[in-house]
C-alpha angles and dihedrals in degrees: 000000000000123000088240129066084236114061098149107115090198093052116066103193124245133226099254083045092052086048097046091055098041089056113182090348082071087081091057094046088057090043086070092034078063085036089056096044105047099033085046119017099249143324136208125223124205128189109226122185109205108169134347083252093059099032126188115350125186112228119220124200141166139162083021087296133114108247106186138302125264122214114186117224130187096275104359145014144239133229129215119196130178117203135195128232093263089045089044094051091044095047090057091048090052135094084250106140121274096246088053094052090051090056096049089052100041079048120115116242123224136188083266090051139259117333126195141181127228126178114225108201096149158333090311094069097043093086087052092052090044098058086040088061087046088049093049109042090039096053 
């Protein structure tokens, strides 16, 4: 079964699809996306398929810089960010939640930096996305 709700290679997603699996946490989902403009400017965001395992993700970037990695859930979505040395050692010395900072820590750490998983279900987690994009796109 692939990590996305689409895994279908022949079949990029649309935007009221996204929304239909997404459910309420589509309204989360455009909460960032208004983070994002007016905090930024804009973003695009590109789906990208890289294997039948992962499915269909959906690409954010702003300011020329990968923000993080969307994958789309039934019901809600998960976001993958990677983070550099300097990201990774702001984010600990933040007012991120505890349970954020140990997963940046317990992360794996790769040649592109530091990459991390966190699970979006509703309005709670939306602050929290919020600092990560400061941390990142100030670093």
């Amino acid at each position: 079964m692939s990590e996305s709700v689409f895994s279908e290679k022949s079949k990029k997603p649309r935007e009221f699809e996204l929304n239909n699996a997404l459910g309420n946490a589509s309204m989360v989902l455009k909460e960032i996306k208004c983070h994002l403009r007016e905090e930024f400017g804009s973003a695009e965001w590109d789906w990208k398929f890289y294997s039948k395992k992962a499915g269909w993700t959906l690409s954010c970037t702003a300011l020329k810089r990968r923000v993080f990695h969307l994958i789309p859930k039934n019901e809600y979505f998960t976001i993958v960010f990677t983070y550099g040395v300097k990201a990774t050692e702001n984010s600990l010395m933040s007012p991120l939640p505890d349970y954020v900072k140990h997963l940046i820590r317990e992360a794996k750490t790769y040649a592109e930096g530091t990459s991390f998983r966190l699970d979006i279900q509703n309005f709670e987690d939306v602050s929290t996305v919020k600092m990560l994009i400061q941390i990142k796109l100030e670093s």
